[in-house]
C-alpha positions in Angstrom: 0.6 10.8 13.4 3.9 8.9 13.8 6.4 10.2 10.9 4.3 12.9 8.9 6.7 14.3 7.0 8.8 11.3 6.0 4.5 9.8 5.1 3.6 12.9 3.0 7.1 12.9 1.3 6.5 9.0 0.2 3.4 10.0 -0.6 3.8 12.3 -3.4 6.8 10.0 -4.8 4.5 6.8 -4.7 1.7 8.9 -6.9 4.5 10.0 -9.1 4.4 6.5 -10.5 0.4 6.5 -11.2 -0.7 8.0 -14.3 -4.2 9.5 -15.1 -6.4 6.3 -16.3 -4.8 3.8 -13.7 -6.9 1.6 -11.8 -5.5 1.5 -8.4 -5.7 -1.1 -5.6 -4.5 1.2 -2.5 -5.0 -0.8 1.5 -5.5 0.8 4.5 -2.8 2.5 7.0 -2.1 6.0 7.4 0.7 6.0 4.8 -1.6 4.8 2.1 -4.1 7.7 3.3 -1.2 10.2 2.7 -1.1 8.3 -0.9 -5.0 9.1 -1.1 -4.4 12.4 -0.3 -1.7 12.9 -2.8 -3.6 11.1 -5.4 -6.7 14.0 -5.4 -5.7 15.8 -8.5 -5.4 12.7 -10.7 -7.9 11.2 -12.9 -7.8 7.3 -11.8 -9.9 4.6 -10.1 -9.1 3.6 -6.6 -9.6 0.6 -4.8 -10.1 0.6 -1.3 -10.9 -0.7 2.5 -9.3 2.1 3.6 -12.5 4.4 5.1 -10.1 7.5 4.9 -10.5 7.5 1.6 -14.1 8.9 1.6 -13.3 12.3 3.6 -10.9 12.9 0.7 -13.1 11.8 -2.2 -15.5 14.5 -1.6 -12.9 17.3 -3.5 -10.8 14.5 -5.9 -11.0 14.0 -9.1 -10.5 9.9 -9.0 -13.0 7.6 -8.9 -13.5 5.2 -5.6 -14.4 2.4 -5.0 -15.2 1.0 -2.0 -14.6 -2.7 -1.1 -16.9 -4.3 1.7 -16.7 -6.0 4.9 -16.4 -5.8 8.7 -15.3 -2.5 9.9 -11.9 -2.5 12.0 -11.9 0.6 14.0 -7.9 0.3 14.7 -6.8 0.6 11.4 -10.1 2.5 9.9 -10.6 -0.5 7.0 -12.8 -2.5 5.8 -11.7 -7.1 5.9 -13.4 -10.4 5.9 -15.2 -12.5 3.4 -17.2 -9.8 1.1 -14.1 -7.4 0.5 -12.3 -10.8 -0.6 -14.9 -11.8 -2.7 -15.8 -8.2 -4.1 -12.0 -8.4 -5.2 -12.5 -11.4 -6.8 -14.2 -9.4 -9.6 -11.8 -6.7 -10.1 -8.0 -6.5 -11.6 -6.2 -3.6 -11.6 -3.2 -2.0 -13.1 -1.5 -0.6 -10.5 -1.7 -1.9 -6.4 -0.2 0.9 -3.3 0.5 -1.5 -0.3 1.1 -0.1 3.2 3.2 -2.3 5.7 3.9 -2.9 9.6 6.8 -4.9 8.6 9.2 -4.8 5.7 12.0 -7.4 5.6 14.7 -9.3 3.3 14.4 -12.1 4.8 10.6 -12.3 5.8 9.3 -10.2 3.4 5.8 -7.9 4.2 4.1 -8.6 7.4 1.1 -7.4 9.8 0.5 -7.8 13.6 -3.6 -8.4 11.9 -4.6 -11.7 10.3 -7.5 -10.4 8.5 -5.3 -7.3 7.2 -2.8 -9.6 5.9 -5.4 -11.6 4.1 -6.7 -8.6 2.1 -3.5 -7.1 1.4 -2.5 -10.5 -0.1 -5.8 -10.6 -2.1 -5.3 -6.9 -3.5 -2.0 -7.5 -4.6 -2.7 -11.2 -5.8 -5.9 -8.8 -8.4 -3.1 -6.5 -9.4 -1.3 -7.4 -13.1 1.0 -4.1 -12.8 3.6 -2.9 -10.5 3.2 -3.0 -6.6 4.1 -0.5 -5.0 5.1 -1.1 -1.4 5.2 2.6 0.7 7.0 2.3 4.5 8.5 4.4 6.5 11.9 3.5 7.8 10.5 2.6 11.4 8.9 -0.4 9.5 12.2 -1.5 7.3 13.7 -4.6 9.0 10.3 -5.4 11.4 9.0 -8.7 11.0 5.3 -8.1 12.4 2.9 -11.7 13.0 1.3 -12.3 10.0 2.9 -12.6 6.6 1.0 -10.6 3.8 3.6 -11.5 0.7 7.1 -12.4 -0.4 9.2 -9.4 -1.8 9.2 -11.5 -5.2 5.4 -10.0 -5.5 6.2 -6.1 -5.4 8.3 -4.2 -8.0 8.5 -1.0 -5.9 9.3 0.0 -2.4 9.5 3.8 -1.5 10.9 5.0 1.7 12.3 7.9 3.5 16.4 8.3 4.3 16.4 7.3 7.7 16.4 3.4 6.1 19.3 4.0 4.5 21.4 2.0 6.3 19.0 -0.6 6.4 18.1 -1.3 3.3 20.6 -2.6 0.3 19.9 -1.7 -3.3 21.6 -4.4 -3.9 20.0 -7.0 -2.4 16.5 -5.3 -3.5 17.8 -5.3 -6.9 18.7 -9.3 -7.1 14.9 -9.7 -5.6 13.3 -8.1 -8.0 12.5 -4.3 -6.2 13.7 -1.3 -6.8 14.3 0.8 -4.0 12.7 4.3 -4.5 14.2 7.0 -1.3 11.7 9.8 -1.0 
């Protein structure tokens, strides 16, 4: 796994920000999984296509809930039509959104139509704060398909290395507050 520590370490600052009784709309990627992971102890409701949930649901205390669909052995999710429409019925408090790409100017994107498409529907059901977790490799990549504009999250959390990447600033005037882990 590509960046481990600089994951885990977002990890456990993005479930800082989820309190016991959230409902939580959490995609697929392996940063989310660390978020999973992180999330065990805690006494929530999670949302998912991401199938890495299940191998840690087995000694958490949340809640999980699967969403349905085609399975995408690449990025170990769940997308099409029946996740879309299972979503359809579902709002929740509090949405953790992995990314490919994170820019200013482009805003979140995904080499994966169908990933983008769920993602956009998952943070379209969530009437809290979204929470976008990247790594600094993925801060300034603009991937192929666009999931949302930065106006739709409120958080992103990240590791150092984006620290000359990324202005507080500029984060700040759209709306996010930039979160280093």
């Amino acid at each position: 796994q590509v960046n481990k520590t600089e994951k885990e370490l977002i990890a456990l600052t993005a479930a800082a920000l989820i309190d016991d009784g959230d409902m939580v709309i959490i995609n697929s990627g392996s940063t989310t999984r660390a978020v999973i992971e992180a999330l065990k102890r805690k006494k929530i409701t999670i949302i998912t296509n991401n199938i890495g949930a299940a191998r840690i649901a087995d000694e958490a205390a949340f809640d999980l809930i699967f969403i349905g669909g085609s399975y995408r052995t690449q990025s170990h999710s769940v997308t099409g039509d029946i996740g879309l429409h299972a979503l359809d019925r579902i709002y929740a408090n509090k949405a953790v959104i992995g990314v490919d790409g994170f820019s200013l100017t482009y805003g979140l994107t995904t080499p994966v139509m169908q990933e983008a498409e769920m993602t956009r529907k998952m943070i379209e059901k969530t009437v809290g704060s979204v929470i976008v977790v990247a790594d600094s490799s993925k801060i300034g990549v603009i991937s192929n398909f666009k999931t949302a504009d930065l106006d739709k999250i409120d958080y992103i959390i990240t590791d150092h290395g984006a620290d000359n990447i990324l202005s507080k600033e500029e984060l700040h005037q759209a709306g996010v507050e930039l979160i280093f882990a």
